[in-house]
Structures are given as structure tokens and as C-alpha cells.
SEVORO-235424 format. One line per 4 residues: number of its first residue (from 1); their letters; for each residue x, z, y of C-alpha. Coordinates in steps of 0.1 Angstrom, whole numbers. Example, Ala and Ser with C-alpha at 12.3 -4.5 7.8 and 13.67 -1.06 7.14 Angstrom:
BEGIN
1) AS) 123:78:-45 ~ 137:71:-11;
This chain:
BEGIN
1) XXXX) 42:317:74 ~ 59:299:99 ~ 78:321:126 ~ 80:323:159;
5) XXXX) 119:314:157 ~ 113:285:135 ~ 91:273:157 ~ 114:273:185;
9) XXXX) 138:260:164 ~ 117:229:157 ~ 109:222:192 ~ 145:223:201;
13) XXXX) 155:204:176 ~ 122:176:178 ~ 130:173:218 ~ 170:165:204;
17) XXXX) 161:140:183 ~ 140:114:208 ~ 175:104:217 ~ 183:94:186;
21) XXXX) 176:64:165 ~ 188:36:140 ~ 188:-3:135 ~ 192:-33:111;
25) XXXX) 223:-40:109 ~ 224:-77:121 ~ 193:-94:139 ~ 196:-129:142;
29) XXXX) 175:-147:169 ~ 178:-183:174 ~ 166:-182:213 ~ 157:-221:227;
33) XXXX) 155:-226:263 ~ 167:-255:287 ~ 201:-249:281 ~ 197:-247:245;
37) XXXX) 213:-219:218 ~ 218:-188:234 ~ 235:-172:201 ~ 233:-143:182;
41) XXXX) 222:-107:191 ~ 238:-81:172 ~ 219:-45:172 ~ 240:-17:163;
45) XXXX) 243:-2:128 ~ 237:36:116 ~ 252:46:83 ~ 215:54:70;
49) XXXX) 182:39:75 ~ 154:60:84 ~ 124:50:62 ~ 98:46:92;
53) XXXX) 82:19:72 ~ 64:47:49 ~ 40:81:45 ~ 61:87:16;
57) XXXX) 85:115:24 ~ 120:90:10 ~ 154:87:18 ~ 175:58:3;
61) XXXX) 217:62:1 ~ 232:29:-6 ~ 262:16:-20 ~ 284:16:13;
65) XXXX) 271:52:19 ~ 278:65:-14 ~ 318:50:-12 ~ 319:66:24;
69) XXXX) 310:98:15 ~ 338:107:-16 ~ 316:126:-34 ~ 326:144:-65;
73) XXXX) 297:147:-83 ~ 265:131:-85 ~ 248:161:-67 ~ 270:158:-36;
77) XXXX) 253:124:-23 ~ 219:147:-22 ~ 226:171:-1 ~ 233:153:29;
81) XXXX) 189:148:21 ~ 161:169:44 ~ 153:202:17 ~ 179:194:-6;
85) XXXX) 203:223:-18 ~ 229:224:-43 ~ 233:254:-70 ~ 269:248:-67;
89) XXXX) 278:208:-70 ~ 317:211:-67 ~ 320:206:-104 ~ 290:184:-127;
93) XXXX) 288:217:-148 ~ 269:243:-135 ~ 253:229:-110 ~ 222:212:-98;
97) XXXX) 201:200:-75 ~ 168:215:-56 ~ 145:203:-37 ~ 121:222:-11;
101) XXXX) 126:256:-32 ~ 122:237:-66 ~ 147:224:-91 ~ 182:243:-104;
105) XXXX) 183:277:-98 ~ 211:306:-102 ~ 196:307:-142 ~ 185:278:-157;
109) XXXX) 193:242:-162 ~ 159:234:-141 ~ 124:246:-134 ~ 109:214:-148;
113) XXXX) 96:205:-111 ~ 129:181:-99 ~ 128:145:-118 ~ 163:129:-123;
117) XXXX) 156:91:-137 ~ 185:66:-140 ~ 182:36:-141 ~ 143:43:-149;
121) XXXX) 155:67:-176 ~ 145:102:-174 ~ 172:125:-181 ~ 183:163:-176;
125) XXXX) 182:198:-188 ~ 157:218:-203 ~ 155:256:-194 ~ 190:263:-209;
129) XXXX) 199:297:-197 ~ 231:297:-180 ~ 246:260:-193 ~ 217:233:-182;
133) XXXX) 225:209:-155 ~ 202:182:-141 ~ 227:159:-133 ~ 258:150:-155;
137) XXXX) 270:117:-144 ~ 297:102:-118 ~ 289:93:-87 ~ 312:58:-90;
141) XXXX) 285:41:-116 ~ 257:39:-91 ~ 250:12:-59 ~ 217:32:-44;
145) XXXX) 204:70:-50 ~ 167:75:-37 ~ 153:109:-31 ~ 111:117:-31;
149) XXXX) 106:148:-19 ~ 75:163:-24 ~ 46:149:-49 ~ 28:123:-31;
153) XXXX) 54:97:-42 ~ 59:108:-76 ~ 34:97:-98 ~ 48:67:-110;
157) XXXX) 75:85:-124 ~ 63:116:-141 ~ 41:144:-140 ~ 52:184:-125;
161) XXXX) 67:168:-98 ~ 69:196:-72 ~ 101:191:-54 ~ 109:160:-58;
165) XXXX) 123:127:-77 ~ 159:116:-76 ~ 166:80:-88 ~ 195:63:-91;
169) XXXX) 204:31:-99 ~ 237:18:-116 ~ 257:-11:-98 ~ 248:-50:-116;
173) XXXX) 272:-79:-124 ~ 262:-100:-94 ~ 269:-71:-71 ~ 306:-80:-74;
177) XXXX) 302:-119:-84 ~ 274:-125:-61 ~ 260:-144:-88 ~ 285:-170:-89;
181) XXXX) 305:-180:-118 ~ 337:-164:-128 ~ 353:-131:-130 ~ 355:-100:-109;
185) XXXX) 377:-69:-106 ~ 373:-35:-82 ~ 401:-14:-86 ~ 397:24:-68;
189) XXXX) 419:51:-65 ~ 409:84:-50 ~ 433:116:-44 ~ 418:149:-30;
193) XXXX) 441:174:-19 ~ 422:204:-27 ~ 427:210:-68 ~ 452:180:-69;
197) XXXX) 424:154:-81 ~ 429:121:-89 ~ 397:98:-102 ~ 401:59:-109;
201) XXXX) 370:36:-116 ~ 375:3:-129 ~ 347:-22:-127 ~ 349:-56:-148;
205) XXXX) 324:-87:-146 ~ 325:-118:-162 ~ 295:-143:-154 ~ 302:-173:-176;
209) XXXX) 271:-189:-164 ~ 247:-182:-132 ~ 221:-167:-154 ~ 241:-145:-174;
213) XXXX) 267:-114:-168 ~ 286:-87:-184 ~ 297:-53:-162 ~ 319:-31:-178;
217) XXXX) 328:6:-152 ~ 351:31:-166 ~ 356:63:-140 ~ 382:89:-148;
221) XXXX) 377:119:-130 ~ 405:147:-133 ~ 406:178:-108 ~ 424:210:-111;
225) XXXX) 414:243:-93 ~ 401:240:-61 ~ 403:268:-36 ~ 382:285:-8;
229) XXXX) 388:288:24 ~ 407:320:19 ~ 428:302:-6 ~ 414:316:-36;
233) XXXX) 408:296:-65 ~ 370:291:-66 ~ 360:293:-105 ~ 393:305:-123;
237) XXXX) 377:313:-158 ~ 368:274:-162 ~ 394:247:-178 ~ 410:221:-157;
241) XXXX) 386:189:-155 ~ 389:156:-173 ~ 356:139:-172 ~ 351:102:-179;
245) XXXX) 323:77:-175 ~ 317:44:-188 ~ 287:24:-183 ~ 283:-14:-201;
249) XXXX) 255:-37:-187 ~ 248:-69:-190 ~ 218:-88:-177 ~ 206:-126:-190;
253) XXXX) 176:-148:-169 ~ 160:-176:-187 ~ 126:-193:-189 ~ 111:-223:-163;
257) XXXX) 125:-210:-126 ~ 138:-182:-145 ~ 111:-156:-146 ~ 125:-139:-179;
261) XXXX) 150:-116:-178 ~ 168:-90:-202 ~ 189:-62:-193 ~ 207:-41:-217;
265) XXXX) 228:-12:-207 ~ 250:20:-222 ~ 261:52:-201 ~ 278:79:-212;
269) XXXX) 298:107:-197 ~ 318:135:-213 ~ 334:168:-206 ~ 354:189:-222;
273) XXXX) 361:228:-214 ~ 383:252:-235 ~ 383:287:-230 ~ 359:290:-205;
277) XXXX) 329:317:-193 ~ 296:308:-216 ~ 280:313:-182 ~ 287:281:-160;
281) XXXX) 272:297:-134 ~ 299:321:-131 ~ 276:352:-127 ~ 279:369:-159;
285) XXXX) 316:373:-175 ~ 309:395:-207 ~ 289:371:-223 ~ 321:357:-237;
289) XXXX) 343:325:-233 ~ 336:294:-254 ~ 354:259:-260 ~ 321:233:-247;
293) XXXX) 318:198:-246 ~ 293:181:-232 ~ 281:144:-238 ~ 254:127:-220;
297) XXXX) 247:90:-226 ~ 221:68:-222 ~ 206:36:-236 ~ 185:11:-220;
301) XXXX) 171:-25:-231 ~ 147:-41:-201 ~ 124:-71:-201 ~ 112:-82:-173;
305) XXXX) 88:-113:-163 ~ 86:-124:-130 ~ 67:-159:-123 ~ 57:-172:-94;
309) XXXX) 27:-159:-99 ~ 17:-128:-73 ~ -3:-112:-99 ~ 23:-106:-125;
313) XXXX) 55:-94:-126 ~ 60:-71:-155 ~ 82:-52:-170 ~ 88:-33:-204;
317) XXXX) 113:-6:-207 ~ 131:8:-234 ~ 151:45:-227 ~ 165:68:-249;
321) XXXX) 191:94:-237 ~ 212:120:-261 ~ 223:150:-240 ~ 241:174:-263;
325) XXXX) 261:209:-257 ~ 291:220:-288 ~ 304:249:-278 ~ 323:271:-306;
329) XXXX) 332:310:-294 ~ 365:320:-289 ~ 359:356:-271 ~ 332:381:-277;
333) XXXX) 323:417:-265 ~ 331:440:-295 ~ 306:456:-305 ~ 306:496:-308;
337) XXXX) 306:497:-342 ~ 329:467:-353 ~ 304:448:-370 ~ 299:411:-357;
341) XXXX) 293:409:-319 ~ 258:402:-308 ~ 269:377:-290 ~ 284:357:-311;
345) XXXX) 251:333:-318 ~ 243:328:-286 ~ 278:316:-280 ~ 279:294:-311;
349) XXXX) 247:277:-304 ~ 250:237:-298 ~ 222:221:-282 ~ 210:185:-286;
353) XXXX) 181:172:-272 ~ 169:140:-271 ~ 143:116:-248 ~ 130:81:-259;
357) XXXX) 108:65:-233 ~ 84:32:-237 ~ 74:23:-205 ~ 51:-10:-195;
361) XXXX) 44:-16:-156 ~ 33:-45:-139 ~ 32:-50:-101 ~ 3:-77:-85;
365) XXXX) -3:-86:-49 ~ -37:-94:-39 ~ -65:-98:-16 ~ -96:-85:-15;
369) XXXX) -118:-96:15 ~ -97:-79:49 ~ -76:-57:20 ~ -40:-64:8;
373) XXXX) -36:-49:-24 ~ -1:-40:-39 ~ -8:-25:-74 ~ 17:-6:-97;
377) XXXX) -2:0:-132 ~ 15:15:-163 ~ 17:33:-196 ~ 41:53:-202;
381) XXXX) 49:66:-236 ~ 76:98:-238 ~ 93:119:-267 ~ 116:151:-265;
385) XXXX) 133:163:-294 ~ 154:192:-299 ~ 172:211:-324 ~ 169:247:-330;
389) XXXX) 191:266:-315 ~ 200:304:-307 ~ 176:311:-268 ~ 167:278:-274;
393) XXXX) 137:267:-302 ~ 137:236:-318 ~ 106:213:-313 ~ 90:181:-300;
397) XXXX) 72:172:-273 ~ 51:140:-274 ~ 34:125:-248 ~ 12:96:-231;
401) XXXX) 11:83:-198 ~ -14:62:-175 ~ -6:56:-138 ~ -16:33:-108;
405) XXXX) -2:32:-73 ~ -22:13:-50 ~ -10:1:-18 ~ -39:-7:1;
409) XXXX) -30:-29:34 ~ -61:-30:64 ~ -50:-52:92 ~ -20:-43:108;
413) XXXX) -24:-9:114 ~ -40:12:83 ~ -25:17:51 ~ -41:35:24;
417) XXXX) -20:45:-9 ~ -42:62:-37 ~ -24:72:-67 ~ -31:87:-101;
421) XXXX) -17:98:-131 ~ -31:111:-167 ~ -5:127:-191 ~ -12:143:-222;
425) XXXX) 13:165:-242 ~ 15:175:-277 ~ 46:203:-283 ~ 51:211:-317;
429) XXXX) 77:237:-333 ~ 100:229:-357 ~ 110:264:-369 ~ 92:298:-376;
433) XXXX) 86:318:-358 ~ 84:287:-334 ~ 63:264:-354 ~ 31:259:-338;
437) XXXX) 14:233:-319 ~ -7:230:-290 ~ -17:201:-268 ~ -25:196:-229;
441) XXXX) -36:169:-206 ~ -38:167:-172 ~ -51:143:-145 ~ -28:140:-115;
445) XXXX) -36:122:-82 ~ -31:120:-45 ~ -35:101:-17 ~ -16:92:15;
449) XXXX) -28:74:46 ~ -12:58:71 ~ -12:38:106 ~ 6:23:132;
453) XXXX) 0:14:168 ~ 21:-13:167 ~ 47:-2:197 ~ 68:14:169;
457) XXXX) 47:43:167 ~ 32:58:136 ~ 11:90:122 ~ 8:96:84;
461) XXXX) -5:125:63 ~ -13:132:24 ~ -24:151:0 ~ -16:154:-40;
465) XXXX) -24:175:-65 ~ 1:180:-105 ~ 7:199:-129 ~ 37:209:-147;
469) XXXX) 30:208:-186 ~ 45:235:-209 ~ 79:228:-223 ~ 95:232:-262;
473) XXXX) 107:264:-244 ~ 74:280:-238 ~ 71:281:-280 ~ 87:312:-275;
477) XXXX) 62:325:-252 ~ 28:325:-266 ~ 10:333:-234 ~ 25:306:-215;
481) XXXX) 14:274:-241 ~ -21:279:-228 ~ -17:270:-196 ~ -2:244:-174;
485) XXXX) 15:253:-140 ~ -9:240:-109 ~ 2:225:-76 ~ -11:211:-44;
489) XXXX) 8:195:-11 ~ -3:187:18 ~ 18:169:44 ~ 16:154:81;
493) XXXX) 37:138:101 ~ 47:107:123 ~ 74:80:130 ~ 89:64:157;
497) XXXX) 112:26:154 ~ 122:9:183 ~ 144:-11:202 ~ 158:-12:230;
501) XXXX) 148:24:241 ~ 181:29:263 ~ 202:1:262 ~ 193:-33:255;
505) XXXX) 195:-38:216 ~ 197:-4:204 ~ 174:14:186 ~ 159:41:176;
509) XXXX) 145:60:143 ~ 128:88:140 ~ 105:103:112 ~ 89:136:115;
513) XXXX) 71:156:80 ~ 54:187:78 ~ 47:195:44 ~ 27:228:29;
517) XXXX) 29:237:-11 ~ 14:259:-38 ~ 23:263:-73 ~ -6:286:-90;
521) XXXX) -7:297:-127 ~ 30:304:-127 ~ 50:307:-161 ~ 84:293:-155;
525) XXXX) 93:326:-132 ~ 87:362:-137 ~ 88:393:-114 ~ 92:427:-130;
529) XXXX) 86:414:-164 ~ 56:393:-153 ~ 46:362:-143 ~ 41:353:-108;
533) XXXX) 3:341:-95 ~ 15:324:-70 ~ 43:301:-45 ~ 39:291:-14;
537) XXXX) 62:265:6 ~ 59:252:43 ~ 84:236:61 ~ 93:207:88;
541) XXXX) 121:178:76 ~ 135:158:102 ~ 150:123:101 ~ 162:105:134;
545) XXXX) 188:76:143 ~ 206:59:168 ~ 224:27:171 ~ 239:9:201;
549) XXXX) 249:-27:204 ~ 284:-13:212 ~ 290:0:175 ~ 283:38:189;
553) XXXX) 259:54:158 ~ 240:87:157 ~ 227:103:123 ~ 205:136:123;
557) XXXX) 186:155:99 ~ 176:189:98 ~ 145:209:76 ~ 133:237:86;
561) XXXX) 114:253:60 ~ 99:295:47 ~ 84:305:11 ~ 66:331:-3;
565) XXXX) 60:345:-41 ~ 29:365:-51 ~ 33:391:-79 ~ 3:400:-103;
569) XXXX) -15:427:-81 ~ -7:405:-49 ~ 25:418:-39 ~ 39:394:-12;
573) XXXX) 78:387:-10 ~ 105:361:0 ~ 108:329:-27 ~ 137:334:-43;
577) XXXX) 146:300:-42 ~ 142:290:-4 ~ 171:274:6 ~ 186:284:40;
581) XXXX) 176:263:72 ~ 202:235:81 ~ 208:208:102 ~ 233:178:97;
585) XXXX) 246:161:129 ~ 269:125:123 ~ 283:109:150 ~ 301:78:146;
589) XXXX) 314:44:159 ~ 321:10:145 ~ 346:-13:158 ~ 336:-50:147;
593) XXXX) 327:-51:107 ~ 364:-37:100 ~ 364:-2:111 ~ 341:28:111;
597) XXXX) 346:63:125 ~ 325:92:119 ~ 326:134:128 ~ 296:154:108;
601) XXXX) 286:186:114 ~ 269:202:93 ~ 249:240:99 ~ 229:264:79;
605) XXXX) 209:294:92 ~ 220:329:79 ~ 191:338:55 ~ 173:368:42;
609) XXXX) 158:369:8 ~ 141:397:-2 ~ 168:422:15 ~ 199:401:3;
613) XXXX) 213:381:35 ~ 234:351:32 ~ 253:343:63 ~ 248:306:83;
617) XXXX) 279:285:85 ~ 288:254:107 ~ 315:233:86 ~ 333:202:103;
621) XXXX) 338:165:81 ~ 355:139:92 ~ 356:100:78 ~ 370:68:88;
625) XXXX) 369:35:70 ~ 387:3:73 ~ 377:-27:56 ~ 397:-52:67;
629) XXXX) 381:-92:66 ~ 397:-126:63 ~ 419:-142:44 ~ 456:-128:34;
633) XXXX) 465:-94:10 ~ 441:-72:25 ~ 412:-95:17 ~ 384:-73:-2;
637) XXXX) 405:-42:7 ~ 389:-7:16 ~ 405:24:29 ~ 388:55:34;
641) XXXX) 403:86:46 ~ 384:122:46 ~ 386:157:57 ~ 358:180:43;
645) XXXX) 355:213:55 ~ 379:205:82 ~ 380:240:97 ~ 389:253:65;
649) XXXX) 357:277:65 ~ 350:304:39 ~ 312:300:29 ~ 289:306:3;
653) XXXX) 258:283:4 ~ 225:306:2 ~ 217:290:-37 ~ 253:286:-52;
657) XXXX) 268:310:-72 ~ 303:301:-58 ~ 324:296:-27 ~ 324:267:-7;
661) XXXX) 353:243:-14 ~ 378:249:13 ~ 399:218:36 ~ 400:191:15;
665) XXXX) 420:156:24 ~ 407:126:8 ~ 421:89:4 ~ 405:64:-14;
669) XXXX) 418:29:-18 ~ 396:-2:-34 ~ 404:-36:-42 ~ 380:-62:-52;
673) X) 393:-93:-73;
């Protein structure tokens, strides 16, 4: 499957990367010799680590990343990930995220192979046609966004995991208090030019005591129309945005040495939209325009026990999240012969669906003979419901979950990780015609092996089989309930981590992956009225950095990735889905801990899909951040300054259903208390 000019592609840009590379950020070495002390060593900094350390296929955006990058939406921190695309992201509606093929797509919410957990919760869209989104949240309540891609890494978190997991975890009291006690304020403001937005977050802690604190982070989000880069306002049917966020959490440690702990915390976020297309997407105009709101808010109460004890450190999770859709028509196609529009109850369908999750977990260290053992067991108990609604049947799916991860240690060099996971489902409908029940289990499992030479160099490789469960939606598809979509990965790859590669105290990072998918029993796509037999998905993702001692930084990534479907009778085409090839270049420099300049470039490869082309791009960003340290007004002050798009390039990305936002300034200006 893989061409010729992929190939090449790879090569060029494998020999690229060598030069690349990353480091901690501080390395302290306390150096004795005859004339004592010889100081500190500072190694350079990269604005991402490289995750070397693993055969898991993971990238991890922390908190400075996620205020350096301005993002709009939730999605936008993703893409800047190996095989992650957006369907659209400009705007939280109508869009989402997909990962290596799988995900959000140009018709529904999501294919049920992309998990979005926050805060351990798992959250988004069913197969909504036209109004799902995966991800409806604000990008200012979270310190750290991880992205799995692939299975191998998944099965601690769910089952169906084709693409990937996203997880995202929402900033703590002691991330502004540092534990100590008092009171804390961060106040941000940040304009964009492009669609005259304005967004303020608020954060709030008050620690009375060392063991307790109370967060409380309201974002207001407001953005007109944004335009292209022709000018031209990108999604004209939809209503100015006002979108706010709130998250309350507050955390409490007791017990001898303090190894209990209770977390409690409430999310919400809300949107309102007047007058807008039914279809988010933007494709399909005569369905109508509606007024919609959408609420999405989550509820989570944690116990966790932690003693010092390597065996034990266990925690029990309650979840329950309440995603609803009101929308109420206010157009409608007439209808030929006057009577009420056809439409009309499609358009006057609300949506509510709710997921309550019981999960118990423990993590143990131990030793077994010349094996390190660390073990993550579980059981998992999860419950959908949903109400009936037009294109949508009501139901409930119940299910139970068992899972281990074992991370098996051998010396120095080997590290074995087998994994497993048995889920069974019970979907029952809640009105006729929709009101039957069936039931499925599965057992998932995969294993990934790693080792290291110990000069920095390391070869990895796994395989994993899942399946993807049917849904409430499949009640209206009897054919589909009896089966369960199928999928195998395998992957390959190796790592590099060193320092001191060109310069003294630099370093280097580079990870390499080769992955290779199929999905069989396919229900969740159709071609020419039928269900496909099969997908297939191969591709290379590429993650390098450099860092000198100077300050001077590179970031790369690039994936480089083909697909294929299989119709009933074994008709061969493109996968609809397969995102175009890209590659995202940074370049940056730090001056002291105070300032930090940074020019991206990011390019995606012009892209056939079964005879439909979408031209490549090459887009231009620029950042710079100044954090100023010390004492005086400017102490715990950040300014960020942005130019997206700086080029002011017209471009449609291969998945979205809308331009490209065009230039865009952006200042943002934070003040911690």
C-alpha cells in the first residue's frame, strides 16, 4: 500500500530528522573535584518532549504548551499530534477530532473508534448525524492533553479503540498555590483579530490548610465571524459565539502520611446558536435553520488511597456526564403540498444522553525473581442512556469491564507490556419499533515489547487486537446488533535520546512508528447502500527534537500514512477518511527563563481520494512569549503574542468541511496573584 513517493518521502524526511532532538529542561550535576563545585549545567529546552521512554505510540502537551499555543478550541491543541486531523476545529460545534483515518468525519458526531476522557470521564457524541461533536469544552480548563494513537495503549481506558485516546486533565488548586496556604488568582485576557474575539478565564484557589483546596475557573469565550484567506466570512449561516466554561474542584488529603484523598469536581460548558443551519457541518443548507443550545457538564467524586505501601495505591471513581442538544426549528423547506414540512421533526428533535461510570483501579510495584512488575488492574462499570429522539432511538447501553496492564521490567534493557481487556454490553431499546435487546462481549488484548541498548538507542514493536461494540444507534439497524466491528494493529519502530550529539549539552530526541491496521466486520460505514468488509491503514509518524545549551530549540513531526476500503464483492478504493500527509517544522529560541521565540511551519500533501483531490498547503505561525521573573509589577506576568496563518493562505484541510481561518493576530496577557 505504501508508494514509491511515500517512501521517498520518509527517507527524506527520517535522514532530516537525526539532526534533531530534545532535552530536560534543567540538569543539575553537582560535579566534585580538587577545586571543588564546578556548578550547574543547563541542557537546552524544546517546547515538547519526545516520549522515547515508551513502545506506546503517546504524545503529552502540558500546561506551558497549551498557553503558548492560543488555541480556540479543545481540538486545536491535537492537531499539532502525528495522524491527528481536525473535521473543522475553528469553532467547538461541528467539529472533531480523528485519529489515523478514525474518529469525526464530514457526517457524524464520531465513528465510536476515538476515546475523549476528561479527567478519567468518558465523554462525547454518539453517531448524531450532522450535530455530534467529540469534544465540547475550553481549552483554558486543562494543565496536560495526552494523545494514544493507535490500540496498543488503550486498554485501560475503553474498548473499540482504533484511532486513538485523547485525555485531558483539568488544572488542580496546588497548581497555582503550590500547595501552600492562602489564596491565588490568574487573570487572562486574550484578543484575536480575526472575528474580533475576546475570551477571559478566571481561576480562583483558596487553600485554608496544606491538605485541603478549592479551584474555581470561569472561561468566557466570545468570537464573531472569522474570515478566510480571501476575506470571506468562513461559516456565515451560524450565530455569533458566546461560550462559557466553568469548572469547580476541590481536593482534601487526610489519613497517617496522608494516603487518603478526595476529589470532587463539576464542568460544564454551554453554547447557544440562533438561527443557524441544522447541519453544523455546513454541507447541507435545506435541511432548515434551528435555535440550538448545547450543554455539556460533567461530574466527578475520586477516592484515592495511596500508602506507602508499593503494592496499593487505589483509586475509585465516580463519573457521570449529561451532554444534551435543544434545538427548536425556525425555517423549514415547504413542502409541495403545504402540509407540515418533513423536516420539521428532525429539526425539533433534542437529544440528551447520558454516561455514569464506576471505575476501581489499583496500581502495585513488584518483584518477581529478575522481573519488575508495574500492574494496572480494574473494573470498570459503564451506562449510556438516551432519550428517543427523531434519527436518533432512545435506549441503554450497560456494560462491564475487566482490565490489566502489566509492565513487565527485565534488567535494563527489555520491557515487556501485556494488556487485556473483557467488556460486555447489554443495549436495550426503549421505544418500538426500537425496543429490543441484545448483548455482546468481547476479549481485547495486546502486547508491546521493548528494549534498549543503553547508548540512547531503542527498538520497540506491538501488536493488539479490539473490538468496537454495537451502539444504541445500531437499534435501528437489525443487521448490525449481531455483530461487533473487528480490528488488529501492528506497529514497529525505534527511538533515539541523547546528549551531547553536536554540542556539548544538547540533545537529541527522536521516535520513529510504523503502524499497520484493519477493521473487519464493518457496520459503522456503508458503500452503495452496503456495509464495507473491510479497512486498511498503514502509515509512518515521526517525532524528533533538538535542544542546545544556547536556548536554540527544534520541534518536528510529520506522518506519513495511505488507506484502503473494501466493498462487498472486493472492490478496492481510497478510505474516505485518510487524512492528507503533513509535516510540522518549529523552530525556536529561548533567551534565559524570560523569553521564548518560535516560527512553525506547517505542510500537508495535496491528496486524492477516490477521484476528489484536495490541494497541499504550507501555512506560516509565529509565537513569542515573555514571562518576565523577579520581583516588582511584572512579577507572575505572561505575554504571548501570535500570528496564525501568517501568509494569510486560503486552504481547506483534506477532512474539514470549511476554509481555513485566514491571518489571525493574537495577544494574550496573564497575571497570577
Amino acid at each position: 500500500m505504501m508508494t514509491s513517493r511515500k517512501r521517498n518521502a520518509l527517507l527524506t524526511t527520517t535522514c532530516l530528522c537525526i539532526g534533531l532532538g530534545q532535552a530536560p529542561s534543567v540538569l543539575a550535576q553537582d560535579l566534585s573535584a580538587e577545586e571543588g563545585f564546578l556548578g550547574t549545567i543547563m541542557l537546552g529546552e524544546s517546547k515538547r518532549d519526545v516520549q522515547t521512554q515508551t513502545a506506546v505510540p503517546t504524545t503529552v502537551i502540558d500546561e506551558e504548551e497549551i498557553r503558548d499555543r492560543q488555541a480556540g478550541t479543545a481540538a486545536e491543541l491535537l492537531v499539532t499530534v502525528p495522524s491527528v486531523a481536525l473535521v473543522n476545529g475553528d469553532t467547538a460545534q461541528g467539529s472533531g477530532v480523528s485519529i489515523r483515518g478514525f474518529g469525526s468525519n464530514d457526517t457524524f458526531g464520531t465513528d465510536q473508534k476515538v476515546l475523549i476522557q476528561v479527567d478519567g470521564a468518558t465523554r462525547g457524541a454518539e453517531e448524531l448525524y450532522r450535530i455530534g461533536t467529540q469534544l465540547f469544552t475550553d481549552p483554558f480548563l486543562f494543565k496536560e492533553v495526552e494523545v494514544i494513537r493507535g490500540t496498543v495503549g488503550s486498554f485501560e481506558y475503553g474498548s473499540g479503540v482504533v484511532g486513538g485516546v485523547v485525555r485531558l486533565e483539568t488544572i488542580d488548586p496546588e497548581d497555582l498555590t503550590g500547595g501552600e496556604i492562602g489564596f491565588a488568582l490568574r487573570q487572562t485576557l486574550e484578543f484575536q483579530t480575526n472575528g474580533n474575539g475576546v475570551t477571559s478565564s478566571t481561576i480562583g484557589v483558596w487553600q485554608p490548610t496544606e491538605d485541603f483546596g478549592l479551584l474555581f475557573n470561569y472561561v468566557d469565550r466570545n468570537l464573531g465571524f472569522p474570515k478566510d484567506g480571501d476575506g470571506n466570512i468562513i461559516n456565515p449561516g451560524r450565530d455569533r459565539i458566546d461560550d462559557p466554561s466553568w469548572l469547580v474542584k476541590g481536593k482534601y488529603r487526610f489519613g497517617e502520611d496522608k494516603a487518603h484523598s478526595v476529589e470532587a469536581s463539576y464542568q460544564e460548558t454551554r453554547s447557544s446558536q440562533f438561527d443557524v443551519p441544522f447541519d453544523s457541518f455546513g454541507n447541507f443548507l435545506f435541511f432548515g435553520n434551528v435555535d440550538r443550545i448545547v450543554e455539556s457538564k460533567t461530574s466527578i467524586l475520586r477516592y484515592n488511597y495511596n500508602p506507602a505501601n508499593d503494592l496499593i495505591d487505589l483509586t475509585l471513581q465516580y463519573s457521570h456526564v449529561d451532554e444534551t442538544v435543544d434545538q427548536e426549528p425556525v425555517s423549514c423547506p415547504a413542502s409541495p403540498t403545504g402540509s407540515i414540512p418533513p423536516c420539521s421533526a428532525l429539526l425539533d428533535a433534542d437529544h440528551d444522553y447520558e454516561t455514569t461510570t464506576i471505575a476501581l483501579k489499583n496500581t502495585s510495584f513488584f518483584e518477581t525473581g529478575a522481573l519488575s512488575h508495574d500492574l494496572t488492574a480494574g473494573l470498570e462499570y459503564i451506562n449510556r442512556e438516551r432519550v428517543n429522539a427523531f434519527a436518533a432511538p432512545g435506549g441503554e447501553d450497560e456494560r462491564w469491564a475487566v482490565f490489566a496492564v502489566d509492565e513487565i521490567g527485565i534488567g535494563d534493557a527489555w520491557a515487556l507490556t501485556p494488556a487485556f481487556r473483557y467488556e460486555t454490553s447489554t443495549v436495550q431499546g426503549n421505544t418500538a419499533p426500537n425496543d429490543g435487546r441484545f448483548s455482546k462481549d468481547a476479549l481485547m488484548g495486546g502486547l508491546s515489547v521493548r528494549y534498549a541498548f543503553g547508548n540512547g538507542f531503542a527498538v520497540f514493536g506491538s501488536a493488539a487486537y479490539t473490538e468496537v461494540l454495537p451502539i444504541i444507534d445500531d437499534l435501528e439497524f437489525p443487521t448490525r446488533i449481531i455483530l461487533s466491528e473487528k480490528s488488529r494493529t501492528y506497529e514497529l519502530g525505534f527511538s533515539v535520546d541523547r546528549q551531547g550529539v553536536i554540542r556539548t549539552n544538547d540533545n537529541l530526541a527522536l521516535k520513529v512508528n510504523y503502524f499497520d491496521s484493519e477493521l473487519w466486520d464493518v457496520t459503522s460505514f456503508v458503500s452503495g447502500g452496503a456495509t464495507l468488509d473491510e479497512i486498511r491503514t498503514e502509515g509512518f509518524e515521526i517525532e524528533a527534537s533538538y535542544a542546545m545549551e544556547n536556548g536554540f530549540y527544534i520541534d518536528l513531526n510529520a506522518t506519513i500514512a495511505d488507506g484502503e476500503e473494501v466493498a462487498q464483492g472486493g472492490v478496492v478504493s481510497d478510505w474516505r477518511n485518510q487524512a492528507a500527509d503533513n509535516l510540522r517544522l518549529t523552530l525556536g529560541k529561548r533567551f534565559s527563563d524570560t523569553y521564548d521565540v518560535s516560527w512553525e511551519v506547517v505542510s500537508a500533501d495535496a491528496i486524492t481520494v477516490n477521484g476528489v483531490r484536495d490541494p497541499g498547503y504550507t501555512v506560516h505561525n509565529l509565537r513569542a512569549t515573555m514571562a518576565p521573573r523577579g520581583n516588582g509589577v511584572w512579577e507572575n506576568t505572561e505575554f504571548r503574542v501570535g500570528i496564525d496563518n501568517l501568509f494569510d493562505e486560503q486552504f481547506t484541510p483534506n477532512l474539514a468541511t470549511r476554509p481555513a481561518v485566514g491571518r489571525n493576530f493574537k495577544f494574550t496577557l496573564a497575571k497570577t496573584f
